[in-house]
N, C-alpha and C positions, 0 to 999 in steps of 0.2 A: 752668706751672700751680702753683699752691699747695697745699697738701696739702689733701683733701676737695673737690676744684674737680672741675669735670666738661666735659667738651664732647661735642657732637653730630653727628653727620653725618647726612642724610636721605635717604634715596631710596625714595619710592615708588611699588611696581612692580605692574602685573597680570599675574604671575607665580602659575601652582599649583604649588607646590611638592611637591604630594601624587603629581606625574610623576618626581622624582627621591628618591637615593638617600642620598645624602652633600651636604654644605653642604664647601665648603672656599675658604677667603679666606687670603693671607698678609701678614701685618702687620708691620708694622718699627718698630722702636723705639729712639731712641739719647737722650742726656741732655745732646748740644750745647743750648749756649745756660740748661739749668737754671738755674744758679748766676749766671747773670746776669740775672734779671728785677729791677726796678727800678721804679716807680709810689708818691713814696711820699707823693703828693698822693692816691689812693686805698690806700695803707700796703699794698701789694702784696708788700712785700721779699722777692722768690725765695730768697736768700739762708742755707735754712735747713738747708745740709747738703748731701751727696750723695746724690743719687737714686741706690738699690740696684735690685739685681734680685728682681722681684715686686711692686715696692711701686706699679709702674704697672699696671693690668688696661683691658682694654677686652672689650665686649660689644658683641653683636651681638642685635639685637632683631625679633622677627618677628610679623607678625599684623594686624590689621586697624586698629589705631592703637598706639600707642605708651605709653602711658601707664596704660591702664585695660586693654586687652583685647592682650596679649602672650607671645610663648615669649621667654626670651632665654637664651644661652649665653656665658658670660663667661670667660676666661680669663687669668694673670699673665703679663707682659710680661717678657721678657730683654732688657738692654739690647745693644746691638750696641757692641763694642768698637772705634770708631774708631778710640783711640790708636794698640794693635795692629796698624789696617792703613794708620798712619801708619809707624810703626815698622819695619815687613816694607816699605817701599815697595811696597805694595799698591792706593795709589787708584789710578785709573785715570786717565788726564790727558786733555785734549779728543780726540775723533774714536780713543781707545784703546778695544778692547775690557777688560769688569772679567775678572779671571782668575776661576777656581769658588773659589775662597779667598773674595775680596773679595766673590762673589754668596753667598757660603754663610753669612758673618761679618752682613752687612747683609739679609738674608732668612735669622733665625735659624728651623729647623724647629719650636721650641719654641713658636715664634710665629703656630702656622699654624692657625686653625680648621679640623678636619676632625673632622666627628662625624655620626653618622648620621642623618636627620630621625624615622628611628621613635624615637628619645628623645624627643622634642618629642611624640608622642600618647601615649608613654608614661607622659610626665610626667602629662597629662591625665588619663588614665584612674587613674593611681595618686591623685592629687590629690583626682577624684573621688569614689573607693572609698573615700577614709580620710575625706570628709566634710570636707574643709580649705574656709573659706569662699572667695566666687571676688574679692573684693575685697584680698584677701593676697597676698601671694609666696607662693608655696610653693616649694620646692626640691626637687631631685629629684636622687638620687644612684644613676645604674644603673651597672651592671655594665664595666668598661671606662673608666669614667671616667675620665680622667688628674689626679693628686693636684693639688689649687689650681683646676680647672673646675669650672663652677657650672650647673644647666641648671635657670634659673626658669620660674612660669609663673604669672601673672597675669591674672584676668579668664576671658573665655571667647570666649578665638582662634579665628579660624578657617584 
């Protein structure tokens, strides 16, 4: 991807989430293939550097559509160091189990949404109270947060 580009995934679910407690998803992230994108009939050229750690984030979006009426919680991406467990002879080769190195290296914990949903009506009710209008993000920084996470809220979710 290009710096400023974006992508999406969809799923949606008739799920109340107002039944649980915690949200927790884990996300992988590596920078094979970066430095090799190429397009330059649409001037694509990947080629602008090495992708560090943070400078990738993905979110997670919740609510009754996507766009206008949403919580979302966003967090900075660590990349997973392949080279490393090229080096350690660490991949795992066909029909091998991966050792807890290799699962720990490629499912980094820094990577892992786990936040509680009462931020999400927290968000709300503070948003609310300070009068912020509902066509805005607003952002919401509670207690516990982990430094670089982000918990928007846009519209009026449900």
């Amino acid at each position: 991807m290009v710096g400023g580009d974006a992508r999406g995934i969809y799923k949606t679910l008739n799920l109340d989430l107002r039944n649980y407690e915690r949200l927790k998803m884990a996300v992988h992230a590596e920078r094979v293939g970066y430095e090799e994108c190429r397009d330059d009939e649409n001037e694509i050229n990947c080629g602008q550097g090495r992708l560090e750690n943070g400078e990738l984030t993905v979110f997670i979006r919740l609510g009754t559509d996507f766009v206008e009426n949403y919580y979302e919680y966003e967090i900075p991406l660590t990349l997973s160091d392949y080279d490393s467990l090229l080096q350690r002879n660490l991949i795992p080769q066909p029909g091998q189990s991966a050792s807890p190195e290799y699962v720990e290296e490629i499912w980094r914990s820094e990577n892992n949404f786990d936040f509680p949903l009462s931020w999400l009506k927290e968000a709300k009710i503070a948003r609310n109270n300070n009068g912020f209008r509902l066509d805005s993000i607003y952002s919401y920084f509670p207690e516990g947060l982990q430094d670089g996470h982000l918990v928007k809220l846009r519209g009026n979710p449900t």
